[in-house]
N, C-alpha and C positions, 0 to 999 in steps of 0.2 A: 317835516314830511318824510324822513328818511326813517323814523319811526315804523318800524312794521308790524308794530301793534296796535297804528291807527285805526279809530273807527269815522263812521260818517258822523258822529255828533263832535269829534272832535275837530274834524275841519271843516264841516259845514258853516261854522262862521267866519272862514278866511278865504272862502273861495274868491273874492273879489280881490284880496293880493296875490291870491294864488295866478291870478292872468295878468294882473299886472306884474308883479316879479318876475314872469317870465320874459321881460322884455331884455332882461339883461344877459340874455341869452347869445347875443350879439358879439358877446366878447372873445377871444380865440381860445382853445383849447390849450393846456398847458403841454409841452411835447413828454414830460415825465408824466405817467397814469397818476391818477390819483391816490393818495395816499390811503389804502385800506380802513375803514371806520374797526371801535371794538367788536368783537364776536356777536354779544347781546343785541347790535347794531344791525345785524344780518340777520332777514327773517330764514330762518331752518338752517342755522347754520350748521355744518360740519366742516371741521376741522383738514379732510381730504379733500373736500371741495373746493375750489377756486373762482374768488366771486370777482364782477365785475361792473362796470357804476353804466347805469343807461342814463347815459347823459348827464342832462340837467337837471332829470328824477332824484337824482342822487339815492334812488334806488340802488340796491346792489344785488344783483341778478348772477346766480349759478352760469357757470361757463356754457353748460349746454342746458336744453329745458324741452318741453314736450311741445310741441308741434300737434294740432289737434284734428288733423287727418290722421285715419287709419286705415289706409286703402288696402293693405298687405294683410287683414286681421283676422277674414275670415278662416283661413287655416288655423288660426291657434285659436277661433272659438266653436269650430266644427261647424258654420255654418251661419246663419244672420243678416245675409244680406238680400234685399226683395227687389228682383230685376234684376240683378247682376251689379247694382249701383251701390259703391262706401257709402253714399249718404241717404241709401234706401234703408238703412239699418231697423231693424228689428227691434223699435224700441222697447217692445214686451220679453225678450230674449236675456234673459238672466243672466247664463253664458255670457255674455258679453259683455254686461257691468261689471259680473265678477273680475273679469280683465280689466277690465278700466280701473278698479277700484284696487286691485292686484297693484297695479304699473304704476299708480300711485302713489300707493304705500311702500314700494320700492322709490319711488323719487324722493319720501321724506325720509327713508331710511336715509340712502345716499347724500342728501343734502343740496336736491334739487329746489329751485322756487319757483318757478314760473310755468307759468300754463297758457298756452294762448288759444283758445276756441273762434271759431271767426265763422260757423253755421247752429243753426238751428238744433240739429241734434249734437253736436258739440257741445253748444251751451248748456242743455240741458243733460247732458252725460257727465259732465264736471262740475256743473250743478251739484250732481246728486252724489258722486265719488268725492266730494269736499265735504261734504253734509258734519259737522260736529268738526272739522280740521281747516276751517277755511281761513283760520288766523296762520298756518303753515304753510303757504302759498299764495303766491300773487296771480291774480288771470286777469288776461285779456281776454275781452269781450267784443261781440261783432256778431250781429244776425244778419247774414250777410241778403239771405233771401226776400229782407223789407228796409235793403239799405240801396246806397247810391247806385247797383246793378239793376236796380229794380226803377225804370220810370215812373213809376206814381210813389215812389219814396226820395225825393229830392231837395223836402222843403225842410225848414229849421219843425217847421210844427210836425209834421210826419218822421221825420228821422227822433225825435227826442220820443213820438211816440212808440216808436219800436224800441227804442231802449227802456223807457218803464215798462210796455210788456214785455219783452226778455225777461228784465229785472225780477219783474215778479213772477215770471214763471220758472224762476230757477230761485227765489227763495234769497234774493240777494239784495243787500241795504246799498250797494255801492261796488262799484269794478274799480281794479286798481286801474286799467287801462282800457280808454275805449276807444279803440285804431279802426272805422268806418272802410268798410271793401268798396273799391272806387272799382271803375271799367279796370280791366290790366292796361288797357293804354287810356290812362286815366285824363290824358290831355286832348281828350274826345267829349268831353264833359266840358256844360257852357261855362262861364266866369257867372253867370248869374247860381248854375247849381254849388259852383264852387263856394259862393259866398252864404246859399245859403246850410251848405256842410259846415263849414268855417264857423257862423253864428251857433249851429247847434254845438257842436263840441265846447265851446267857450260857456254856452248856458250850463250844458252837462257841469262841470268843473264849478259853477255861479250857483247850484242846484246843489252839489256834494253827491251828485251821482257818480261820477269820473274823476278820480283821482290827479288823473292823468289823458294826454289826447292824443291823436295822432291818425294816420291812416296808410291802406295798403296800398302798392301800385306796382305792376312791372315794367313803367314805365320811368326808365330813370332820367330820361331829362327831365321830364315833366316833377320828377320826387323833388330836384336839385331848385326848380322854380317854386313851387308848393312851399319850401323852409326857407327860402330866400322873400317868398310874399309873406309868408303870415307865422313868421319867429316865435311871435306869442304865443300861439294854439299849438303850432307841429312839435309837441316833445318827443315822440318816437317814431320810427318808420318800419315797414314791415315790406320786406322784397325779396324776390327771391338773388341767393349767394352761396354758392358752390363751391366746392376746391378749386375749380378751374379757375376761378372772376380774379380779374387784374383790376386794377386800378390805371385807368387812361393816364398820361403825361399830363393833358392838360381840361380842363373844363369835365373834371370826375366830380360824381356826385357827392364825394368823399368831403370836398370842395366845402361844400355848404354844412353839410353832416361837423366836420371839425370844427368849422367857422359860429356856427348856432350850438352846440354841446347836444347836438340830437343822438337818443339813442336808435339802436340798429338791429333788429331781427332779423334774422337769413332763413326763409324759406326753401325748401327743394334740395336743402344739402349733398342729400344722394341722388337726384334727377327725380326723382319720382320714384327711386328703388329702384332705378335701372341700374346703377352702378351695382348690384351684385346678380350673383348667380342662381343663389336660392329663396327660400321661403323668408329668410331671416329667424326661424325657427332653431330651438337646440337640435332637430332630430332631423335635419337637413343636412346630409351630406358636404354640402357648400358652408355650413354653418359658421366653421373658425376660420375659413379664408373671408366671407364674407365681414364676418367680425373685426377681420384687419385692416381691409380696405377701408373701411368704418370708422376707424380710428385714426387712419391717416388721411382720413378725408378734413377729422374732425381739426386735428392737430393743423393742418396745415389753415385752416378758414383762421383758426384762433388765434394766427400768424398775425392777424389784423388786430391790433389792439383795438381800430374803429368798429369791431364788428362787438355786441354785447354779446351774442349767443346765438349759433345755429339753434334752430328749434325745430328737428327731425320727430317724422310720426311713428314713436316707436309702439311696439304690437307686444310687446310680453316686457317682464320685466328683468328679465336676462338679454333685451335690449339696452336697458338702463343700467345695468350693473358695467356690459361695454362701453357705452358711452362715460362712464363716471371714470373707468379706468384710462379711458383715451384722455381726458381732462389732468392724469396724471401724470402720464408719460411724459418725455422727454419732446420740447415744441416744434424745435425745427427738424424738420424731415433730411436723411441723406441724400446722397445721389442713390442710393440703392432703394430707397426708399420713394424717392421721386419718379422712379422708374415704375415700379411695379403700380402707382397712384395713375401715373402716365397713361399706361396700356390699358389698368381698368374703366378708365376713363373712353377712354379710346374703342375698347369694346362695348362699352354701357349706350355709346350713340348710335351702335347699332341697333340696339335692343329699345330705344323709346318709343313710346307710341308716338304714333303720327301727332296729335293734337298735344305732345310735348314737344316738338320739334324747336321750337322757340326757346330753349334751354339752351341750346348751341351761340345764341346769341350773346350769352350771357356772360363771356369770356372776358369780356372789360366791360366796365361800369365807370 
């Protein structure tokens, strides 16, 4: 399965070891990373790039990857969004694809792979920016707006029906990853919806739909309960992880995350983009400060071997060409260096919107 030139006819008949096998997930993690696979072993590989294993996928996943919010993007596509709302986007808006399909082709230059879509125009924006290149990348999938957020989507039979419609409206035989958007305090959800998420994702995988399973939450007791109940299904988790997040002394969600070999997504890397000053844009004033804060945001998250990959929503593709070079630089941050991360930090919690405010929370995990 580490094969990334799997298709769904190829493991369509293993799906039933594929849940079982995952039981051995159980075992501890080795305290040395894992031993790199050959080049041809990593899907889009490049040689600058520095990959790393999600888990028990034994996938091996670019250090940083795209994050599939673009809330910051209307500046650099002159306009597209209906209401004032990211996910009002203008699906008929060309301008916009062109970006998408831009930022892209910049992540396979670089030797990005992963993609993570988790809404409705999401999916179908990378969908369609994959079209003819879909063997060069891995995505995650998630309509999040007829999944577990949604009460009359709770059951194994309604959620597996939202992923064949996804599916087929973006043209896709199979997601490498299908991580379900739970409430953020996901331990608000009954034990009955739980089981019946639980059941779908396992069928997904027994189908050759999903590669792979897993689901979102910002609630991390609740994550740390979720791989400790159901080891078999949870191979990936998706939450949000900042520069700031520490890891608690004792009962961290890290805890189970090491213990099961689950891989780790970092949402919110930059607060929502409060950590910088400007548009993110080249022609932004703030541009190259912004860019560096960026990269020592990156640098220091990557600190965590547990973490597979912050997955920031980048807007252009001289986004990604910074990001690739923060993956290169040198890991650990100075004290001069920890300073200046400090205070942007520090400034950027003035600047959240109120309905992010729950960021600040997020200091230990």
């Amino acid at each position: 399965m580490s094969d990334p030139n799997v298709s769904r006819r190829d493991f369509l008949g293993k799906s039933a070891l594929l849940v079982g096998a995952a039981g051995v997930a159980g075992k501890a993690v080795a305290a040395e990373p894992p031993k790199q696979p050959p080049p041809e072993k990593i899907l889009n590989f490049n040689k600058d790039m520095e990959y790393r294993r999600l888990g028990r996928t034994d996938l091996w996943i670019s250090a940083v990857c795209l994050g599939g919010h673009w809330k910051r993007i209307n500046e650099a596509i002159g306009g597209g969004f209906q209401g004032g709302n990211w996910l009002g986007i203008d699906m008929n808006f060309e301008p916009f694809h062109k970006n998408r399909y831009d930022t892209v082709t910049r992540m396979i230059e670089k030797g990005l792979n992963y993609i993570d879509s988790c809404t409705r125009p999401e999916c179908l924006t990378y969908g369609r920016a994959l079209k003819g290149r879909r063997d060069k990348m891995y995505l995650g999938f998630s309509w999040y707006e007829e999944e577990m957020r949604n009460p009359k989507f709770r059951t194994e039979e309604t959620l597996l029906g939202t992923l064949e419609k996804a599916m087929k409206a973006c043209n896709l035989e199979y997601v490498d990853l299908w991580r379900i958007v739970m409430n953020e305090q996901s331990s608000k959800h009954t034990k009955a919806e739980i089981e019946e998420m639980i059941k779908a994702l396992d069928k997904a995988k027994q189908q050759g739909k999903a590669r792979f399973t897993g689901f979102s939450s910002h609630d991390r007791p609740h994550i740390k309960t979720m791989i400790e109940t159901y080891p078999k299904t949870i191979d990936v988790v998706v939450t949000p992880y900042t520069a700031k997040t520490k890891e608690m002394p004792k009962d961290s969600v890290f805890e189970a995350i090491k213990q099961h070999d689950v891989g780790v997504f970092g949402i919110k890397p930059f607060s929502s983009g409060a950590l910088f000053k400007g548009s993110g844009l080249p022609n932004d004033p703030n541009y190259e400060a912004d860019c560096k804060i960026a990269r020592l945001a990156i640098r220091n998250i990557l600190a965590n071997p547990l973490i597979t990959a912050p997955i920031p929503g980048l807007i252009c593709p001289e986004q990604v060409d910074n990001m690739a070079a923060a993956v290169k630089e040198r890991r650990e941050l100075d004290t001069a260096e920890l300073k200046v991360l400090d205070k942007a930090y520090a400034d950027s919690w003035s600047r959240l919107p109120e309905h992010y405010e729950w960021l600040k929370d997020f200091e230990q995990v």
